[in-house]
C-alpha positions in Angstrom: 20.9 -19.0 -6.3 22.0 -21.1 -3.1 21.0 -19.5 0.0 24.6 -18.0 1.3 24.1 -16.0 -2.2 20.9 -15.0 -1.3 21.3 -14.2 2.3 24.5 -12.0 0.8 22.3 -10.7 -2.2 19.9 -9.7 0.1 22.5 -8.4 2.9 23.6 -5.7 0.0 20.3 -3.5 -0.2 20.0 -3.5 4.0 20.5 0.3 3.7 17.0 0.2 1.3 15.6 -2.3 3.6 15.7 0.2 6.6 14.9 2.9 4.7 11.5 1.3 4.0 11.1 0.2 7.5 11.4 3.9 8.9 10.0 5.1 6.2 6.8 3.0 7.0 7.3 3.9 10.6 7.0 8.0 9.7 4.7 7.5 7.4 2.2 5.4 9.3 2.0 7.7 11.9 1.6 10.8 10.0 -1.8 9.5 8.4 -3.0 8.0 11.5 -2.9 11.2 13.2 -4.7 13.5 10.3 -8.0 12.2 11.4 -7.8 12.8 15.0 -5.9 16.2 14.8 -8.4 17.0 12.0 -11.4 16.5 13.9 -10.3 19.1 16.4 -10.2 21.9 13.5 -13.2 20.9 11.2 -16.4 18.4 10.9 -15.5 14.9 10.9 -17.1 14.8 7.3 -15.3 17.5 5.7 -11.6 15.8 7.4 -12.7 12.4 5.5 -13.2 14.5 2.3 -9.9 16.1 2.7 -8.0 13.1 3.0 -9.9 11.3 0.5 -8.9 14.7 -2.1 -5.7 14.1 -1.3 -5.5 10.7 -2.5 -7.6 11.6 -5.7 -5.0 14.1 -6.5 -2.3 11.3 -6.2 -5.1 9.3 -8.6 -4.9 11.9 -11.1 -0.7 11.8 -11.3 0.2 8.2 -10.9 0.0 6.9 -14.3 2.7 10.1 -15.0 4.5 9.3 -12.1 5.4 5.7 -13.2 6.7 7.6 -16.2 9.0 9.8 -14.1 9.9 7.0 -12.3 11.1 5.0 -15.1 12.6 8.1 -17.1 14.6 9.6 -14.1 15.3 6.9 -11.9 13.6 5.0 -8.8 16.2 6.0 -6.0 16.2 9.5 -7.1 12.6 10.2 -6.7 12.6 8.1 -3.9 15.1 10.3 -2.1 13.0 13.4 -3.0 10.0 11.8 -1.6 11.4 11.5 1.4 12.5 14.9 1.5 9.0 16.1 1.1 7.8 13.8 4.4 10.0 15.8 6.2 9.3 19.2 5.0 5.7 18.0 6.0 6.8 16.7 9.1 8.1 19.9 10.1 5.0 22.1 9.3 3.1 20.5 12.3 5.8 22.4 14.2 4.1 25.9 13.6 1.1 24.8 16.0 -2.1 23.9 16.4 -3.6 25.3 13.1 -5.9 24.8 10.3 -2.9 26.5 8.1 -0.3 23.7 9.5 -2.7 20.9 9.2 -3.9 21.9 5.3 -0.2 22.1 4.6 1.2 19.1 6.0 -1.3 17.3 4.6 -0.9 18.9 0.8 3.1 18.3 1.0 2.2 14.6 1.9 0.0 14.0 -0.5 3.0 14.8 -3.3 5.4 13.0 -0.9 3.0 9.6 -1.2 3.0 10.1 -5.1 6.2 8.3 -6.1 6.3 6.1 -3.4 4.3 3.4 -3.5 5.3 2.9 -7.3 8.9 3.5 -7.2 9.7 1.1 -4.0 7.6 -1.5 -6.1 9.9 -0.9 -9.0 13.2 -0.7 -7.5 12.5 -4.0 -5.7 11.8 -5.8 -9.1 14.5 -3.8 -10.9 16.8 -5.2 -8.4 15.7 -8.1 -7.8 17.9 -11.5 -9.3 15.3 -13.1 -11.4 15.8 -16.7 -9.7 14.7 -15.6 -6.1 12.5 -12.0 -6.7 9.5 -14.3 -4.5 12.2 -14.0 -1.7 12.7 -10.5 -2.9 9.1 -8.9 -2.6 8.6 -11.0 0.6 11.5 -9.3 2.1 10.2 -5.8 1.1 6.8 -6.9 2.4 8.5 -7.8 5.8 10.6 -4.4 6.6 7.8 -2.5 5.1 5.6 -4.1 7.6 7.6 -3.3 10.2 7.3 -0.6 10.4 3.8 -0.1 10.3 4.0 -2.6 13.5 6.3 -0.1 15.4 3.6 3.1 14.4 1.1 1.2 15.6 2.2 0.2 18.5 3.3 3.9 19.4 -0.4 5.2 18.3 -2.6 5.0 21.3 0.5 7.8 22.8 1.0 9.8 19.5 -2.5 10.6 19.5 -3.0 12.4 22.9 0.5 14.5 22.2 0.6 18.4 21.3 0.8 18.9 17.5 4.8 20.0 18.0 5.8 17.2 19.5 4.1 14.8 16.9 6.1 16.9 14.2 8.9 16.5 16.6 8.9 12.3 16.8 7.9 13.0 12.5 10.8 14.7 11.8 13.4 12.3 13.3 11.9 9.2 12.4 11.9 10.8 8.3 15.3 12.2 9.0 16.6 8.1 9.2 14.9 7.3 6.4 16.9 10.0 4.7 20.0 8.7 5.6 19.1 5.2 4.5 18.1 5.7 1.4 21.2 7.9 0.3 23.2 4.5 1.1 20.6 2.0 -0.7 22.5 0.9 -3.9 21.6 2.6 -7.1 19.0 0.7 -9.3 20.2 -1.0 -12.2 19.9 0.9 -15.9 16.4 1.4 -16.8 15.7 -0.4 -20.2 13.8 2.2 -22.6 12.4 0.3 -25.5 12.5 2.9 -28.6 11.1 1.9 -31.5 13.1 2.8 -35.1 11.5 6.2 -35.2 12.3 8.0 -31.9 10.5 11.4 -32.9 7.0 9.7 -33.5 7.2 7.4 -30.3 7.9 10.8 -28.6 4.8 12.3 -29.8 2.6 8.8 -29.1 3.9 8.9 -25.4 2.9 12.6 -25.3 -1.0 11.7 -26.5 -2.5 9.7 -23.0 -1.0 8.2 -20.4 -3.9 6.4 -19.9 -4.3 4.9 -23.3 -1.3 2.8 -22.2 -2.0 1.8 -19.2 -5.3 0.5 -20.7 -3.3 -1.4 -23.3 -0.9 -3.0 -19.9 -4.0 -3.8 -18.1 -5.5 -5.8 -21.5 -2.6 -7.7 -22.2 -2.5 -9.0 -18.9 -5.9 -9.7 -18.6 -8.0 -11.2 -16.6 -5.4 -11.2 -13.6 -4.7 -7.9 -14.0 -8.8 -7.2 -13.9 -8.6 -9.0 -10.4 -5.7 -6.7 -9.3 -7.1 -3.8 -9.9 -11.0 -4.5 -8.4 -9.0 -6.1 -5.2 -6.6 -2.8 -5.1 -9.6 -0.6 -5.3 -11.7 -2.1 -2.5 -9.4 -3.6 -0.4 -7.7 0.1 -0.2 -11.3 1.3 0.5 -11.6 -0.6 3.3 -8.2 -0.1 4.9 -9.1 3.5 4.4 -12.3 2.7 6.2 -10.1 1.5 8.9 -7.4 3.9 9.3 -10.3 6.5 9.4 -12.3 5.0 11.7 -10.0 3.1 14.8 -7.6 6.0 14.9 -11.0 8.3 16.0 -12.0 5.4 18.4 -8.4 5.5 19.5 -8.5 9.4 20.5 -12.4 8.7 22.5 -10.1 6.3 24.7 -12.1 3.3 22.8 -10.2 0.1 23.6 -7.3 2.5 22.8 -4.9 -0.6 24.0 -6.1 -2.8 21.8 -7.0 -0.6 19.0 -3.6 0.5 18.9 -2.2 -3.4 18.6 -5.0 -3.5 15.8 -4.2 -1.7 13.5 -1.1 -3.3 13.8 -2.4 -6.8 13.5 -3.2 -5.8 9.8 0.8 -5.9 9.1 2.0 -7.9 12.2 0.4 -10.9 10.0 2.3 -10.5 6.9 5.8 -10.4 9.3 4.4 -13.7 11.1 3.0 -15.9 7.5 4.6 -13.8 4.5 7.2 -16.3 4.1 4.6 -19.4 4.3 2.6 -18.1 2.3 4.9 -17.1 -1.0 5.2 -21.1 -0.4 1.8 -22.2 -0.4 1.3 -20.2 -3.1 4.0 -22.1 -5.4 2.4 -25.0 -4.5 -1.2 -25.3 -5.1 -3.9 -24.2 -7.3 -3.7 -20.6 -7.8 -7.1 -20.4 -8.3 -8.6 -22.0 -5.8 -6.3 -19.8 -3.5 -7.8 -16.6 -4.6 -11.0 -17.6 -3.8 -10.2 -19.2 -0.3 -8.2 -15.8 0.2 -11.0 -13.6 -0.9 -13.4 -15.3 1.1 -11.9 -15.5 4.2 -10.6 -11.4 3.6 -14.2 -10.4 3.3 -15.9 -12.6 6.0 -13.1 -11.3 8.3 -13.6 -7.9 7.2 -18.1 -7.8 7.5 -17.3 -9.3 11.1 -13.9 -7.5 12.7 -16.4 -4.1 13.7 -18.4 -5.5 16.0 -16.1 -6.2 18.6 -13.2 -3.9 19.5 -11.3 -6.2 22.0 -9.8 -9.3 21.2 -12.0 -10.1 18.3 -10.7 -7.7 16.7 -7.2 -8.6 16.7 -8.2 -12.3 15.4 -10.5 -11.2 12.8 -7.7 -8.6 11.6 -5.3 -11.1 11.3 -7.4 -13.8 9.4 -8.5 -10.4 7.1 -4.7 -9.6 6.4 -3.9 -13.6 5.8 -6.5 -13.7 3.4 -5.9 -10.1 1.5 -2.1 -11.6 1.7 -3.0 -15.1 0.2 -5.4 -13.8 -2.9 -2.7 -11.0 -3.7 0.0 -13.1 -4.1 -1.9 -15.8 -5.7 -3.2 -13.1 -8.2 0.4 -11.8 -9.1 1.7 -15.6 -9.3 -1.2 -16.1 -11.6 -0.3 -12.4 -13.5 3.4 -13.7 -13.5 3.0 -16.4 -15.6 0.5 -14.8 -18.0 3.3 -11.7 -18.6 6.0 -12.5 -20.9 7.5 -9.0 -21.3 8.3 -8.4 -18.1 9.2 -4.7 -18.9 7.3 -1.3 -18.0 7.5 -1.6 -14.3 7.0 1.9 -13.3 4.0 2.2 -15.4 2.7 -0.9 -14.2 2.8 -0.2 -10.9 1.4 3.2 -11.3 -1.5 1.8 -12.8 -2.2 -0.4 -10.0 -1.5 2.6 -7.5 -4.3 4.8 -9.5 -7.1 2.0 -8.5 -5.5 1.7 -5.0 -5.2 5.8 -4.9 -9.2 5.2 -5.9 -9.7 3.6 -3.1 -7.8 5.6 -0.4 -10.1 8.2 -1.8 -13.6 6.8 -1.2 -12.8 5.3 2.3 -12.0 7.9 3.8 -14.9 9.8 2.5 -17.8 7.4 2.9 -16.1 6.8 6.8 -16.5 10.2 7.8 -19.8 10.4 5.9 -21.3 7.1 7.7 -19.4 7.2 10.4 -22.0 9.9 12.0 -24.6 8.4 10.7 -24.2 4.0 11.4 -21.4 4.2 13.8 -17.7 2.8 13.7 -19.1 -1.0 13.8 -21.6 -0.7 10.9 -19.5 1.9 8.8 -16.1 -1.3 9.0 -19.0 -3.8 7.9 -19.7 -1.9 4.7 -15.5 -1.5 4.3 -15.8 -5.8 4.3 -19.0 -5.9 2.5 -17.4 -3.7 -1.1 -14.3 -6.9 -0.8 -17.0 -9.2 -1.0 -18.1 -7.9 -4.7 -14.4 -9.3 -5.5 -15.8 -12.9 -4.8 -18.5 -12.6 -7.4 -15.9 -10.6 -10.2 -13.9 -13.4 -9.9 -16.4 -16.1 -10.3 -17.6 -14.4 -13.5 -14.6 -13.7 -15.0 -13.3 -17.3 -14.2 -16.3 -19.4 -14.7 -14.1 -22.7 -14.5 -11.1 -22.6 -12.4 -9.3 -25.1 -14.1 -6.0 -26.6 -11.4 -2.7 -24.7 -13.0 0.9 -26.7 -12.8 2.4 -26.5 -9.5 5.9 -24.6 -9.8 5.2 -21.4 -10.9 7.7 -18.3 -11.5 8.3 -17.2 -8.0 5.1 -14.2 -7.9 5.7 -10.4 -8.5 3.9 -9.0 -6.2 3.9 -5.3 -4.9 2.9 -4.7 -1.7 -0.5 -4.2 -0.5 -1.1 -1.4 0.9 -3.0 -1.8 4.7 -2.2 1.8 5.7 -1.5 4.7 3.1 1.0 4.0 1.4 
């Protein structure tokens, strides 16, 4: 595909394009507030367990979902997704309350559920097979966007009445509606039946789980990587969007803070591009463990100073979560030959990731009383540096691969919920 037919492939979904990017923007800003509003209405400890049940629950439904997904259609659920975000939007509009807060955050929790999954799906679905690299690094671009824009808006959102928060909520999902009713619908859904319909019925019925085991084998050991990367590198952005958000409200380097935990996304506008090429070019290999590495030394360090450091050691920790992710779907890419089963694929990968939006947010507001803000983001880094020695046993001999690869499917990582 020449690049006028790209720039007009890509030109066609700007309706979904937005959508994600407002969509980001509401949705950042809705989780980054739980923990401050929280904190006002219960302990700190039992807030971190409350958000971390929510993701569980999402844990517990996203192999299913994936099925949905694929059985019913990725814009559809999509749309009702959003939908729900505003419905939950709107609840902060009854007050200051644990009632409001317990709801919003239980009508989130379903509104998160198809959405990391199904934009991952509808991207690849779309996608033209010659240039789905340029594809997923487009997605990656709106989506971080908008968690730019929410984070640059945090340090004011956070010292607002509840009503106005669901106020600036409501509007923001209200775009994303509109967007998304435009985005074009995904192309048909392939269903591989086999020649007895009424026996695969009752096979699918059986565990959910049992196939996602069998996606996860056959892909193996990239897959392996995915999903230990997902579930710690999720753990420590939960860490993170536990933890800065607090310092944020106690007027902590709010400035800064606030440009933070945009740094985490603001990288992957600046380098996304570069680095979908490096990674086409070199050793994939050798590129996960430089991207590993430098994620996890970034991540021990970026606690103990909450100015500048911070930003610097933020955006060498995205680069390098950026660099090993795509590296490790590049490397997945070539190993997958089917190329099928998208929704349950991704929701496979969202369960570990769900895993680990679970645990950070409980072991921050556990620790976070107990070794402070800089010790409790150290631990966050520390868990991504287990991924250094997984790989190194699972790849004893990282043998150089042929440069050229299949452009790399990649969904995006998640440095925010959802």
């Amino acid at each position: 595909m020449n690049t006028k037919s790209l720039k007009s492939s890509l030109m066609k979904f700007m309706p979904f394009w937005l959508f994600l990017t407002f969509f980001k923007f509401g949705g950042g800003l809705h989780y980054t507030v739980l923990a401050p509003i929280g904190e006002k209405l219960f302990p700190i400890w039992l807030v971190g367990l409350m958000v971390g049940i929510s993701a569980f629950a999402q844990l517990l439904l996203d192999i299913p979902a994936g099925y949905l997904l694929d059985k019913y259609g990725y814009k559809k659920l999509l749309t009702i997704t959003t939908f729900l975000f505003i419905i939950a939007s709107a609840c902060f509009l009854l007050g200051f309350s644990k009632f409001a807060f317990l709801l919003s955050l239980i009508i989130s929790t379903f509104g998160w559920l198809f959405f990391g999954p199904g934009i991952n799906a509808y991207v690849i679905n779309q996608s033209p097979k010659e240039s789905i690299g340029r594809f997923i690094s487009a997605r990656d671009v709106f989506a971080s966007i908008g968690i730019v824009f929410s984070s640059a808006l945090i340090p004011f959102v956070v010292m607002l009445d509840m009503k106005i928060v669901g106020a600036i909520l409501l509007a923001i999902f209200s775009v994303a509606f509109i967007f998304i009713l435009f985005a074009p619908k995904e192309k048909e859904i392939k269903h591989h039946e086999p020649a007895h319909p009424a026996r695969n019925k009752d096979r699918m019925k059986k565990n959910f789980l049992v196939e996602a085991y069998r996606a996860v084998m056959r892909l193996r050991p990239a897959s392996i990587m995915l999903l230990s990367v997902g579930l710690s590198a999720s753990t420590f952005y939960g860490i993170i969007w536990f933890v800065v958000p607090l310092l944020i409200a106690h007027q902590v380097n709010n400035g800064v803070l606030g440009l933070g935990l945009g740094v985490f996304d603001f990288s992957v506008v600046i380098l996304g591009f570069i680095l979908g090429k490096v990674v086409d070019s070199f050793d994939k290999k050798i590129l996960i463990l430089i991207g590993l590495g430098l994620f996890s030394i970034a991540g021990i360090f970026i606690g103990f100073n909450f100015g500048f450091l911070f930003l610097l050691l933020g955006f060498l920790a995205t680069s390098g979560d950026e660099l090993s992710g795509l590296s490790l779907w590049a490397w997945l890419y070539k190993i997958d030959k089917k190329h099928e089963s998208y929704g349950l694929i991704s929701g496979t990968i969202s369960l570990f990731e769900d895993l680990g939006w679970t645990i950070g947010p409980i072991l921050a507001g556990v620790l976070y009383g107990v070794v402070g803000p800089t010790w409790t983001i150290a631990i966050g880094g520390l868990i991504i540096f287990l991924n250094l020695i997984i790989f190194l046993l699972l790849v004893k001999n990282p043998i150089p691969e042929e440069f050229h690869l299949p452009p790399p499917l990649k969904p995006h990582r998640r440095r925010y919920k959802h």
